[in-house]
C-alpha positions as CSV (number, residue, x, y, z in Angstrom):
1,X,16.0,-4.4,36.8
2,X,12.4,-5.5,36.2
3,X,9.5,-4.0,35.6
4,X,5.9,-4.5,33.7
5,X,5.1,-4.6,30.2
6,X,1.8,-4.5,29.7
7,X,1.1,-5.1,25.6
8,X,-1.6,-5.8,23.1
9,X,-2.0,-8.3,20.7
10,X,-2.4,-8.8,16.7
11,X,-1.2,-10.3,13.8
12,X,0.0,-10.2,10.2
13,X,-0.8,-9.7,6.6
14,X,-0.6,-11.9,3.7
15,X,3.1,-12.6,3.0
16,X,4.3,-16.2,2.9
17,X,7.8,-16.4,5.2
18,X,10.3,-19.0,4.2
19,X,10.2,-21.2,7.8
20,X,14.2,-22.7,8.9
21,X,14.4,-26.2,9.5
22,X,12.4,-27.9,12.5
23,X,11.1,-30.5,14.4
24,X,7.1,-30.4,14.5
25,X,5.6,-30.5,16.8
26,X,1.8,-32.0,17.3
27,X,-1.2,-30.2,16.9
28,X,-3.5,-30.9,19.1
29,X,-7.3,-30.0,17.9
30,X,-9.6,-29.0,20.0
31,X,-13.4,-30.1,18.4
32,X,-15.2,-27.4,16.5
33,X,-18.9,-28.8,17.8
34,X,-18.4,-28.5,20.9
35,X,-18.9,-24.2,21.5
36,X,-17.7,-24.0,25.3
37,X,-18.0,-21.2,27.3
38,X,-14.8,-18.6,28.0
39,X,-12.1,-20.0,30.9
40,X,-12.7,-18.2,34.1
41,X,-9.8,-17.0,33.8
42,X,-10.4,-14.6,30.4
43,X,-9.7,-10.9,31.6
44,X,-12.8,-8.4,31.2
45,X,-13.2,-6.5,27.5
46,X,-11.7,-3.5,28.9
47,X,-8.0,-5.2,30.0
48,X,-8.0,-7.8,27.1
49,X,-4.3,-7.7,26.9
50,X,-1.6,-9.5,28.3
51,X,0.8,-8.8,31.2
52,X,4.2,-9.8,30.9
53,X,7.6,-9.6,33.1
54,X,10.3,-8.2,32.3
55,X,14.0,-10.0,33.4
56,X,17.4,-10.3,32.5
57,X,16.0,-13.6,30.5
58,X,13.0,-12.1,28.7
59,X,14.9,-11.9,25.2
60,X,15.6,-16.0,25.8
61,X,12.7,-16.8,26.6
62,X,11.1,-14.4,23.9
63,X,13.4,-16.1,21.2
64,X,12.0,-19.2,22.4
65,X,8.7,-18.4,21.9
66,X,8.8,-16.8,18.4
67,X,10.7,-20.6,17.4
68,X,7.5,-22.0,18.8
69,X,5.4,-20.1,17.1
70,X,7.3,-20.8,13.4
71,X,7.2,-24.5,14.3
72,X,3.5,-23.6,14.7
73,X,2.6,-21.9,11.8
74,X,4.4,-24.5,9.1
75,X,2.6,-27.2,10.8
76,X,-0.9,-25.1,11.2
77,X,0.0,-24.5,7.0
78,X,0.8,-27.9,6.1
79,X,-2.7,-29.0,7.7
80,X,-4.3,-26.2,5.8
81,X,-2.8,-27.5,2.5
82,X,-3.8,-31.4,3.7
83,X,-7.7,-29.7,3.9
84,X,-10.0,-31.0,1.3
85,X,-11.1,-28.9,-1.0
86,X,-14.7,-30.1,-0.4
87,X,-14.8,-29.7,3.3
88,X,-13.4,-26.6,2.6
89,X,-16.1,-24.8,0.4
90,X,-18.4,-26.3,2.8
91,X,-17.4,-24.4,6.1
92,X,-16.4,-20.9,3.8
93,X,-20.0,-21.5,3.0
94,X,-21.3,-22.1,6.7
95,X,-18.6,-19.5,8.2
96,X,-20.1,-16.6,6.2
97,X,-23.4,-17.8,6.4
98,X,-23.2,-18.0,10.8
99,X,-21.6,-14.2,10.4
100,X,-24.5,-13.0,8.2
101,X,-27.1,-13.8,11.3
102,X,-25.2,-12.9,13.7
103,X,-26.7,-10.0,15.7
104,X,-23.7,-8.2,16.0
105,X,-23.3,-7.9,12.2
106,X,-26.8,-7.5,11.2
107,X,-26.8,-4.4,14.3
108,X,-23.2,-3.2,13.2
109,X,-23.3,0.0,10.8
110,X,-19.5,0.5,9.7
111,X,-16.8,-2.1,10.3
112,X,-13.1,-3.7,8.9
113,X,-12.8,-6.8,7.1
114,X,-10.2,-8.7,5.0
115,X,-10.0,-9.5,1.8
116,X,-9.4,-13.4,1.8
117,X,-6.9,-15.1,-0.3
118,X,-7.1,-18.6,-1.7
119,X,-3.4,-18.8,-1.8
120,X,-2.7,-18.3,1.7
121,X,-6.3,-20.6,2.2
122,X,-7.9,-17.7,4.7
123,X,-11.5,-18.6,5.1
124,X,-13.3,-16.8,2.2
125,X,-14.8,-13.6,2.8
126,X,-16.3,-13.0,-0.5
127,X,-20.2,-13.5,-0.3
128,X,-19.6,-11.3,2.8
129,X,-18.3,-8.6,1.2
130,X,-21.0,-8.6,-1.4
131,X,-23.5,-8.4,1.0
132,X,-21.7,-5.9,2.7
133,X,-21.7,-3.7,-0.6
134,X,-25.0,-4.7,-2.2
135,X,-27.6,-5.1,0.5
136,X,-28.7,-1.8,2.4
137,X,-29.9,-2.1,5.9
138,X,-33.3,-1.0,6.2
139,X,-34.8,1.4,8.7
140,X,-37.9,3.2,9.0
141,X,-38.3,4.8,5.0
142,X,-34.2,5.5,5.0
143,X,-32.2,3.1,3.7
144,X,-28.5,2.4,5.4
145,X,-25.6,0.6,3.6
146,X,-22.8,-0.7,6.2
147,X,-19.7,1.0,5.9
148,X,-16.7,-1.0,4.5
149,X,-12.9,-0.9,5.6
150,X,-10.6,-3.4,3.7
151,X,-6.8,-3.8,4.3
152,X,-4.2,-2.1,2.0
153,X,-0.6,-2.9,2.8
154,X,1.8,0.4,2.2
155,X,5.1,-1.1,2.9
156,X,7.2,-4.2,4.3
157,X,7.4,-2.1,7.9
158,X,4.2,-3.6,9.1
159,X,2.4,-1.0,8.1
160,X,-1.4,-1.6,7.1
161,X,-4.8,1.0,6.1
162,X,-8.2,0.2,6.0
163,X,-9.6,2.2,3.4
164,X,-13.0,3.0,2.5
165,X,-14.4,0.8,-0.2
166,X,-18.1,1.1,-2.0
167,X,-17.8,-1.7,-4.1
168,X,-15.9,-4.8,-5.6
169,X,-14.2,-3.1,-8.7
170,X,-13.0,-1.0,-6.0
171,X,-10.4,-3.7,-5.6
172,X,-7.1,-4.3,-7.6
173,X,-4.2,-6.8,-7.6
174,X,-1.1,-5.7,-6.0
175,X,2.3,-7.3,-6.4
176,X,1.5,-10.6,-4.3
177,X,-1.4,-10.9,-6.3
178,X,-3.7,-10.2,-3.4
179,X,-6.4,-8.0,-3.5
180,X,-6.6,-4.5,-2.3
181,X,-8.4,-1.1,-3.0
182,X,-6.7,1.5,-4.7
183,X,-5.6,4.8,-2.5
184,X,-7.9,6.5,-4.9
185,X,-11.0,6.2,-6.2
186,X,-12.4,6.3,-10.2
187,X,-12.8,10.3,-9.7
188,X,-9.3,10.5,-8.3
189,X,-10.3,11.3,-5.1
190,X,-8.5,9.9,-2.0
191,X,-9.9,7.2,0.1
192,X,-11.0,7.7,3.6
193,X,-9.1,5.7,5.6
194,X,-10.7,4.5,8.8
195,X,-8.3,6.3,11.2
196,X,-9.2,9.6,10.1
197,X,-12.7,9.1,10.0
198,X,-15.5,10.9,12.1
199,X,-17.2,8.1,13.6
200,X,-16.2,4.3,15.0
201,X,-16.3,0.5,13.7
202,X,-18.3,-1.7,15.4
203,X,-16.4,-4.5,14.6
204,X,-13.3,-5.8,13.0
205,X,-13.4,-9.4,10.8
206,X,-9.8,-10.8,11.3
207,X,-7.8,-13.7,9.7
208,X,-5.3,-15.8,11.3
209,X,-3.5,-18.9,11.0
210,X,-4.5,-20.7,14.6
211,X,-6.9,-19.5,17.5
212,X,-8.1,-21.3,20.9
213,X,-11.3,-20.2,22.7
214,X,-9.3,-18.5,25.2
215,X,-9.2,-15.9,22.5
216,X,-5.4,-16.2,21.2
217,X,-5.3,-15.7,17.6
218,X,-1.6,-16.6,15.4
219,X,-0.8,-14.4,12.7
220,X,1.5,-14.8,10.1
221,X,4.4,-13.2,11.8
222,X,4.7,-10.1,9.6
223,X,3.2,-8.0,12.0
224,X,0.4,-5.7,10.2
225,X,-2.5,-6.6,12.0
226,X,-0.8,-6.5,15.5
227,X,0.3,-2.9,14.3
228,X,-3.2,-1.6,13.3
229,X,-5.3,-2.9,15.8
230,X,-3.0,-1.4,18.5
231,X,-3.0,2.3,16.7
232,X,-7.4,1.6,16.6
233,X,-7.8,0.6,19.8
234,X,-5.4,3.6,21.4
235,X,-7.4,6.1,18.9
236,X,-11.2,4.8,20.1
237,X,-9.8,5.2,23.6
238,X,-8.8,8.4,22.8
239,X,-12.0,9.5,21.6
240,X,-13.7,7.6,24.6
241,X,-15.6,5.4,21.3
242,X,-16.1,1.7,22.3
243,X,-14.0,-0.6,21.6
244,X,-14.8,-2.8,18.1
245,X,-15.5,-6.4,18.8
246,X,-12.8,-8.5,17.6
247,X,-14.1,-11.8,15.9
248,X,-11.7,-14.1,13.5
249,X,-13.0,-16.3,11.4
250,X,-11.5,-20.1,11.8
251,X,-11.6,-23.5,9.5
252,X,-12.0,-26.0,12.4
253,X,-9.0,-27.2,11.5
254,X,-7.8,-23.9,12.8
255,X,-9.0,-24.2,16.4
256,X,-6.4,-25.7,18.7
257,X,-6.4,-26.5,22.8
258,X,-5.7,-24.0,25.0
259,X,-1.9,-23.3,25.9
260,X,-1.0,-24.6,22.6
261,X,-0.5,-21.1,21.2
262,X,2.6,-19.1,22.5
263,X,1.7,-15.8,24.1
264,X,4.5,-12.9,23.2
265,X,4.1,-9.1,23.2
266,X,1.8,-7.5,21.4
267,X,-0.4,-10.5,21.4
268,X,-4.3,-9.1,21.7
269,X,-7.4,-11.6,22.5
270,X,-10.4,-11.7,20.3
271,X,-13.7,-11.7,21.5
272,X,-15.2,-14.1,19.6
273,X,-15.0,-16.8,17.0
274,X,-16.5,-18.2,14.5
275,X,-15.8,-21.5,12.9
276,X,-18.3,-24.0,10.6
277,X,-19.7,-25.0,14.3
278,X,-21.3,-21.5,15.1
279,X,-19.8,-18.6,17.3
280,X,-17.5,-18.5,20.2
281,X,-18.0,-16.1,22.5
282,X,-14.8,-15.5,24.2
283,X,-15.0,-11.8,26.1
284,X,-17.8,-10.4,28.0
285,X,-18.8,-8.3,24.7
286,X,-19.3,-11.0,22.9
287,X,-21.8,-12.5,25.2
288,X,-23.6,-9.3,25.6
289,X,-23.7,-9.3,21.8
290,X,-25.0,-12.6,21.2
């Protein structure tokens, strides 16, 4: 019988899967200086997701499409590794510097990011993170710090927090070697976590290993993004809160042409991008944003 599956999109956490044996296939880079607008055929902000049918073939043709997307990510890795380390300081430093003007960060007042790790060579995060957490916004005579939300990863079921953090020793090492904050602060007191808390993000600051300007984004595979960003988006629509803007953070290395990244449940679009070239805007918040 078929029917519709309408699903939403993410991605993984920072585990490194062993990838089987398999041809590669070509990457074919799209150029980062060139910051196009999105395809008419990106769906509005409010039905970002994408629409699948469902037949007596969709497991073969999913199986096919997660093989795709392994061939993918070793090839997407090995061209990571291949990166110079010069080139890549120099568009970490650009990356964060483009995010730190951008309106929608200076305007945004509590929001998610990652914690980057060198190992997994994620686009560094860390002179954001100390802005975030040292420098107060400013308005009228009271002073505003943005609230913070950093990953913690519970378990190896693809489940992910984003806990409140106030500053860097906030962070510790967990068995990967990655950092993450403690579930309790220095007074022993538990951490808010962002889906119990009274008010909204603005906007979420995502890894990945591949994107186009379509808005796909490839994880990792291990599914802990994909799982948190669909249980946040279903609680903002709950509480009728808008929904964060979505913007990943890419090498240009990282972007690729359009159709070149599989699309499989639970896939969600981002809205935006931001690579050494500038930003991306990909959905209709993201332009109205700018």
């Amino acid at each position: 019988m078929s029917g519709r599956l309408v699903v939403a999109l993410m991605t993984k956490w920072c585990t490194l899967p062993t990838q089987p044996a398999a041809a590669p296939i070509p990457l074919h880079l799209s150029r980062p200086a060139l910051l196009r607008p999105p395809p008419l055929y990106a769906p509005p902000r409010a039905t970002r997701t994408i629409a699948m049918n469902t037949t007596n073939q969709d497991q073969d043709s999913l199986d096919a499409l997660f093989k795709q997307k392994r061939i993918l990510r070793s090839n997407v890795r090995k061209a990571l590794k291949s990166m110079d380390p010069t080139l890549r300081s120099h568009e970490d430093n650009a990356i964060q510097n483009i995010v730190l003007e951008a309106p929608w960060f200076k305007s945004c007042q509590r929001l998610c990011a990652y914690i980057s790790c060198s190992a997994l060579r994620e686009v560094d995060t860390s002179k954001l993170l100390s802005e975030i957490l040292q420098s107060p916004l400013k308005e009228g005579d009271v002073q505003l710090r943005k609230k913070l939300y950093v990953p913690r990863v519970e378990d190896k079921n693809s489940h992910m927090r984003m806990l409140n953090i106030s500053c860097i020793d906030d962070l510790v090492a967990n068995s990967m070697n990655i950092l993450e904050p403690a579930p309790v602060d220095s007074g022993g007191n538990e951490r808010e976590d962002v889906m119990q808390a009274s008010d909204p993000v603005d906007l979420l600051l995502l890894p990945g290993l591949a994107f186009d300007r379509s808005g796909r984004r490839l994880g990792r595979g291990g599914g802990y993004y994909d799982t948190f960003l669909t249980r946040y988006q279903e609680l903002a629509k709950a509480h009728n809160w808008n929904q964060p803007l979505l913007v990943a953070l890419s090498y240009s290395t990282q972007i690729l042409d359009e159709g070149v990244i599989p699309i499989t449940p639970h896939d969600v679009l981002v809205d935006a991008l931001v690579s050494p070239a500038g930003v991306i805007p990909i959905s209709p918040a993201a332009f109205d944003s700018a």
